[in-house]
N, C-alpha and C positions, 0 to 999 in steps of 0.2 A: 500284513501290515495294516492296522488302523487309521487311517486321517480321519480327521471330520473339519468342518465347513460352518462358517459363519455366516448367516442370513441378517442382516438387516433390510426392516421392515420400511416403506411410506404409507404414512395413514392419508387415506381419502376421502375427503367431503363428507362422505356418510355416513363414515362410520370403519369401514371396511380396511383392508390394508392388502397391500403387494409387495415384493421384495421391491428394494429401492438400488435404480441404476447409480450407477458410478458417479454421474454428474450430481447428484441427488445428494448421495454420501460426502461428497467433496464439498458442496455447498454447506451444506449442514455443519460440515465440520470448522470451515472457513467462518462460518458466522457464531458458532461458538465459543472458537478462537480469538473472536473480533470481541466478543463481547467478556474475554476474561482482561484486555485490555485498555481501561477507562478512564477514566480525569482520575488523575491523582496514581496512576500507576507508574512505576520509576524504570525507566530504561536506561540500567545501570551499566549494561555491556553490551560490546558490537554483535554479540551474538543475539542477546534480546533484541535489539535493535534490527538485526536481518531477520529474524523470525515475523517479528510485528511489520518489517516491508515488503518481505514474504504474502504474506495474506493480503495487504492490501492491493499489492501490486502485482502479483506471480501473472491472473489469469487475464490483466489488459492483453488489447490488441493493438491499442495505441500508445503514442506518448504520451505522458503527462508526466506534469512535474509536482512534484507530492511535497510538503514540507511540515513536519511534524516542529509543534510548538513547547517546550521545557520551561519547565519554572525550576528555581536555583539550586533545586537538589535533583535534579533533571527527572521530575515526574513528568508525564503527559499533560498537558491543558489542552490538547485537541490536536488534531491531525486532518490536514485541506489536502484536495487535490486545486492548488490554486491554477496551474493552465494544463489547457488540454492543448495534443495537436494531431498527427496524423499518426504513420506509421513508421515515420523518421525523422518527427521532428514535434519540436514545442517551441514557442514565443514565448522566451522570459521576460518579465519588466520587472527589476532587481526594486525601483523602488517601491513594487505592491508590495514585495515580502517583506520590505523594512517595515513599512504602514501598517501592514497584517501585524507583525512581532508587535511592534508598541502596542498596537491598542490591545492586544492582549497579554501585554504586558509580562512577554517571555523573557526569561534570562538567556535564553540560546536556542538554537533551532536545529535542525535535523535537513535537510535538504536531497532529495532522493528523485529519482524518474526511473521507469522501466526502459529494457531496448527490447519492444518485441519484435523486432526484425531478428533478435538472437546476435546480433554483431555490437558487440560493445566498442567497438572503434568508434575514436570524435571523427566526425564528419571534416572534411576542407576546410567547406563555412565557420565550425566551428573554432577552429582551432586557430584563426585567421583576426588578428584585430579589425573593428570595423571601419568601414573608409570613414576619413575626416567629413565633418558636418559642413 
């Protein structure tokens, strides 16, 4: 039987090159990924949509809460990680996002966060209206 094997290379400082580890390969590819999509590109279906929150999001270790910004034919205008938190949790303040949307003047938004604990359950707290003011 014949196999053969795929080498890809990392070029170094000097000139020179080595096979390039795993982490190497995965970044490279993430960031070229990232950069086929850019303002003015249309995230037309939930699948596009998980792909493009895929790459931003797959390799946190923390919370944060991402929200991608649409103009009226739902292209991109830009994509925030507007809060960060720990490793189970984020502080949202509902009214930055509305303030973020206008001044940029989105027709709709995309609203996303990773679970990298891997437990997608809502928390107690969360699911809990919060005590009276």
């Amino acid at each position: 039987m014949n196999t053969s094997s795929i080498s890809l290379l990392a070029q170094l400082d000097d000139g020179s090159s080595r096979p390039a580890t795993a982490e190497e390969i995965i970044a490279a590819a993430r960031e070229h990924m990232s950069r086929r999509v850019r303002r003015g590109t249309q995230l037309s279906s939930p699948k596009a949509t998980r792909d493009y929150l895929s790459l931003k999001l797959g390799t946190l270790e923390r919370e944060v809460f991402a929200v991608i910004f649409l103009d009226r034919h739902h292209r991109l205008i830009s994509y925030q990680e507007m809060f960060q938190g720990t490793i189970d949790g984020a502080s949202v303040h509902p009214r930055e996002v509305v303030k973020e949307a206008l001044k940029q003047n989105a027709a709709s938004v995309i609203l996303a966060h990773p679970h990298p604990s891997g437990v997608a359950e809502p928390f107690r707290r969360c699911t809990q209206p919060p005590p009276p003011a």
